[in-house]
Residue, then its C-alpha position, 0 to 999 in steps of 0.5 A: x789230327x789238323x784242323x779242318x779249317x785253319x786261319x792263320x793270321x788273317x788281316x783285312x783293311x778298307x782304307x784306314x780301317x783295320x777290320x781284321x788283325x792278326x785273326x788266328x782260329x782253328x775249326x775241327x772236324x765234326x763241331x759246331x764253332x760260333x763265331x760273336x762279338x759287337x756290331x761291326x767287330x769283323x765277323x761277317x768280313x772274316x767270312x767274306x775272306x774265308x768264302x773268297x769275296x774279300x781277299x785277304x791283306x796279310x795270312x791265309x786260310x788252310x782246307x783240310x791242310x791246303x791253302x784255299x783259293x784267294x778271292x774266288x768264290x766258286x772254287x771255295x764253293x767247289x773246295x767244300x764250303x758253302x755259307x749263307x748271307x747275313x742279308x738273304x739273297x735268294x732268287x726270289x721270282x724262283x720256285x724253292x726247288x728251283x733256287x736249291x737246284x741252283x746250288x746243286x750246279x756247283x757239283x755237275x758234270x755237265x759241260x756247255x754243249x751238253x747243255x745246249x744239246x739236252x743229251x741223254x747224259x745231260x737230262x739224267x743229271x738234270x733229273x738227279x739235281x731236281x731229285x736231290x734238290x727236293x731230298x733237301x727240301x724236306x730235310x730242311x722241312x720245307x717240302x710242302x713249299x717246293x714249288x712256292x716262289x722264295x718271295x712268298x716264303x716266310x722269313x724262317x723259311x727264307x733262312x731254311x731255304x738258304x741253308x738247303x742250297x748251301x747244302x746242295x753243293x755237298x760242303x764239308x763246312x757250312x758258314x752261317x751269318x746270322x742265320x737265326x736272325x728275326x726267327x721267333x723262339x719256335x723257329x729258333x728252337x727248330x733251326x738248332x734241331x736243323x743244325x744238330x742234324x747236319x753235324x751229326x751227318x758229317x758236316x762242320x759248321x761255322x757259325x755266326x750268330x747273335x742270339x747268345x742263348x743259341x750260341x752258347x747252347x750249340x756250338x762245341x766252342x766259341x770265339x769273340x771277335x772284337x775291333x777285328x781282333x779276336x780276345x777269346x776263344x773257348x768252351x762257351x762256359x767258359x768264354x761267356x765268364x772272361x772279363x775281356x768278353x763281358x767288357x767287350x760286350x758291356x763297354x765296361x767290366x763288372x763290378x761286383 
């Protein structure tokens, strides 16, 4: 069986600057991939290829077998993968169930005219995102906050907010920059609960993250890039041991 996700020697240059090198990485249905490495070896610039904001200088990435859409992000929404951002951005003068309804709107039938014209059709849609949309507040645990401006939401509800909307647009794959970033042990601790339960509820997950211990206690496999180039990539037991990683992350290989 294929990959869900495939890349195949994706490059990506700004100027002079290789950020991406020949990166190659394949993601199966149904596990939880990390994606690591050192501030600035290429990580968040390989979701923004792969989520279509960048488009890639050389390779390409599969979907489920097909080439995806190349710098369009609204069709890579649409193909089946959702991400959120290593800096949040939510709508933060919105309510929390207004910001996941957003979300949801990737996946409506509703045209233009329906819209202005608020027919029967159109307000039974609208009725069902607003449903849906509070079916995954409470999935996320934010229930009780649904009608809370994001701005007046803490951090790791920030985060939980962002993971629910991302959810809304019913993705097969769901990228995570940093998603655990600036949680305490306890938030962290509920967020691997989170991301538990969404794989076991059919949805892939990518991940990247810097929080080592949560890596490597979560994701099926790991891959560590490096200067844009990835150096390994593996069963996180296994990866965690490779002197090339440890050098990587130490600026120098151990010494007994």
């Amino acid at each position: 069986m294929s990959a869900l996700l495939e890349a195949r020697s994706v490059g990506k240059r700004f100027g002079g600057l290789d950020a991406l090198m020949q990166v190659s990485l394949g993601i199966e249905r149904g596990e939880i991939y990390g994606l690591i490495g050192p501030n600035g070896a290429g990580k968040t610039t390989l979701f923004n290829v792969l989520t279509g904001l960048y488009r890639p200088d050389e390779g390409e990435f599969l979907f489920d077998g097909a080439p995806l859409p190349v710098g369009e992000p609204h069709r890579v929404a649409a193909a089946g993968i959702a991400r959120t951002f290593q800096n949040i951005r939510l709508f933060a003068n919105m309510s929390a169930v207004e910001n996941v309804m957003v979300g949801r709107h990737v996946r409506t039938r509703t045209g233009v005219i329906g819209a202005v014209l608020r027919d029967s059709g159109s307000r039974a849609e609208e009725r069902a995102i607003h449903a849906r949309s509070l079916e995954l507040l409470e999935y996320v645990g934010l229930a009780g906050r649904r009608d809370e401006s994001a701005r007046n939401l803490s951090y790791g509800d920030q985060r939980r907010l962002e993971i629910a909307r991302a959810l809304a647009t019913e993705p097969r794959l769901l990228a995570l920059d940093e998603p655990a970033a600036g949680m305490n042990a306890t938030e962290t601790a509920s967020l691997r609960g989170l991301l538990e339960a969404i794989r076991a509820d059919g949805v892939t997950v990518l991940l990247i993250e810097h929080d080592v211990k949560l890596v490597m206690g979560l994701c099926d496999r790991v891959a560590v890039l490096d200067y844009g180039r990835k150096i390994a990539e593996g069963p996180p037991a296994r990866v965690q041991r490779d002197p090339t990683v440890i050098e990587a992350y130490l600026g120098g290989a151990l010494h007994a």
